[in-house]
C-alpha positions, -999 to +999 in steps of 0.1 A: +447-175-546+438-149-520+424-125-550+407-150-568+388-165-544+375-131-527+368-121-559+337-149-561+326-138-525+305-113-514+326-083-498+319-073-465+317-036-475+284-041-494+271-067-470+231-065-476+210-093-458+182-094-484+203-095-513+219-128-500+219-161-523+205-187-503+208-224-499+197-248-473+188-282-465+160-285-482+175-280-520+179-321-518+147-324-500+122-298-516+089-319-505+098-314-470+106-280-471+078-259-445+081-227-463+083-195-443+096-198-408+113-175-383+148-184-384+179-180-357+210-155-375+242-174-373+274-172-387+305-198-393+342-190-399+354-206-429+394-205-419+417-215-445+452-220-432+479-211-451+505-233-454+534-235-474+524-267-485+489-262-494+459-245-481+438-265-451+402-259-437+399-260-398+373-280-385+358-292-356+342-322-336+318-314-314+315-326-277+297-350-270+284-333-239+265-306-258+226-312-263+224-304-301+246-317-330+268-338-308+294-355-320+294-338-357+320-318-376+315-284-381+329-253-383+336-226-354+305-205-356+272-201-334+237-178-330+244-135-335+243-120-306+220-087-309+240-057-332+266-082-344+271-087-381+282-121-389+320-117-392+320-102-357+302-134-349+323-159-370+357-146-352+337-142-318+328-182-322+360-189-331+375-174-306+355-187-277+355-225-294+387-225-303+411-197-289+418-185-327+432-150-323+416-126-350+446-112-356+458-144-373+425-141-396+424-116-428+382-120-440+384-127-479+343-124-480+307-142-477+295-175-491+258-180-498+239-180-468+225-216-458+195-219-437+190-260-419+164-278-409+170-269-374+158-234-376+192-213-381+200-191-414+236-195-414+262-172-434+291-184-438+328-162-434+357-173-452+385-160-438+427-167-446+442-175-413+480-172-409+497-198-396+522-193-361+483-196-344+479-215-313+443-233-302+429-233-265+400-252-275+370-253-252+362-286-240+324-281-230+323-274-270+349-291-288+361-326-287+389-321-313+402-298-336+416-308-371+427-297-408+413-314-439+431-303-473+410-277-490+416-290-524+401-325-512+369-306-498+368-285-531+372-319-553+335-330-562+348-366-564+344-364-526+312-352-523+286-377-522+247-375-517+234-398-486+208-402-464+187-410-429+158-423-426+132-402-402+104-417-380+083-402-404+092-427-428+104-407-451+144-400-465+164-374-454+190-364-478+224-344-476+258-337-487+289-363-471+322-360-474+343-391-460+380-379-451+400-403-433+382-421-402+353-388-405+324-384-425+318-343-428+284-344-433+248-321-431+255-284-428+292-282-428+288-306-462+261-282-473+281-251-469+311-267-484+292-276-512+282-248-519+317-225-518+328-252-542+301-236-567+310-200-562+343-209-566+340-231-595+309-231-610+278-255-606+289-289-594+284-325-612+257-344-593+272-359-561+276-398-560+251-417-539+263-428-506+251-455-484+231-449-455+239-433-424+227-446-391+234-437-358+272-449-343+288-442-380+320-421-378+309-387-370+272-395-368+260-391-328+237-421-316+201-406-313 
C-alpha cells in the first residue's frame, strides 16, 4: 500500500512549486472566486497510522480558544516559516500541535496543493506514521486528538456536498464528511477529497447535504 500510494504523489525529490496541481475552495464556488491574490505558504501532515488492523488518518479538533477555525477538524499543519519547504513544516506543526516525533513518520509524497478562502495555499504531506508514537498535544491548539478509518475517508459514499449561507446572501459550498458525532468539513474535506482522486481517480459527484449552521458538530458558533 506504501508503494502504491506514493506512487500517485508527487515525490519530494522533484518538489517544484509552480508545477503544482491545484485545488481550492472555490472549485464548488467558481462565481465567488476573486482571482489573483497574495496567498500565505502552509503545509498539513497527512499521517496515516499503520495498524495491523487497518490504516487510520490522525486528526484534530481545534481549541476553542484560538481566534481562527475554532472548533474545526483539521489536520496538524500551519503557515511556512521563511526557508522551510513544506514537509519540514508539516512535521514541524505536527510536532508542536501534537508532540508526533518525526522519527515515527516515513513521507510517501505531495497531494495537490489547496488554496481556501481564507488566504492560505496549502500543500498537503502525506506521511506513513508507525505506530508505538505517543501525543503531548498542545492545549492552546488542540482540543482533541482522534483516528478516522482511512478507507471510510477514501469511500465517496461519505463525502457529501453542503453548505452556509453568508451575509452576503449568497451559498457557500464545500466538501462534509460526517464520522461518528463529527462532521470533517471545509479544507480538511477539500484536501481529503481530493487525495481520494489521485488515488483513485476522479470522484462521483458528492451527495447533497443539509445545511450547516453554527452549534452543529464541529461547526464553531460565529
Amino acid at each position: 500500500m506504501r508503494e502504491w500510494i506514493a506512487s500517485k504523489l508527487d515525490p519530494i525529490a522533484t518538489y517544484d512549486p509552480a508545477a503544482r496541481k491545484v485545488n481550492s475552495d472555490f472549485d464548488l464556488n467558481p462565481a465567488q472566486n476573486p482571482g489573483e491574490r497574495v496567498l500565505t505558504p502552509a503545509a498539513v501532515l497527512v499521517p496515516l497510522i499503520e495498524h495491523e488492523e487497518g490504516v487510520t488518518v490522525l486528526l484534530t479538533r481545534r481549541s476553542d480558544t484560538l481566534r481562527k477555525h475554532t472548533g474545526q477538524i483539521a489536520f496538524p499543519g500551519g503557515r511556512c516559516d521563511p526557508g522551510e519547504t513544506p514537509w519540514e513544516t508539516a512535521l514541524r506543526e505536527a510536532r508542536e500541535e501534537v508532540g508526533l516525533d518525526a522519527g515515527h513518520v516515513q513521507i510517501a509524497g505531495l497531494s495537490s496543493a489547496y488554496q481556501t478562502g481564507t488566504g492560505y495555499d496549502i500543500t498537503p504531506v502525506v506521511g506513513f506514521v508507525r505506530p508505538g508514537f505517543a501525543l503531548t498535544p498542545s492545549p492552546d491548539e488542540v482540543a482533541e486528538v482522534f483516528e478516522a478509518p482511512f478507507a471510510f475517508l477514501m469511500d465517496p459514499k461519505n463525502h457529501e456536498r453542503r453548505f452556509m449561507e453568508q451575509a452576503s446572501g449568497l451559498r457557500r459550498y464545500f466538501y462534509a464528511m460526517p464520522y461518528e458525532d463529527r462532521v470533517i468539513w471545509g479544507a480538511t474535506a477539500g484536501m481529503l477529497r481530493v487525495l481520494y482522486e489521485r488515488l483513485y481517480g476522479p470522484a462521483p459527484e458528492a451527495a447533497d447535504g443539509q445545511r450547516m449552521t453554527p452549534g452543529m458538530a464541529g461547526i464553531p458558533n460565529v
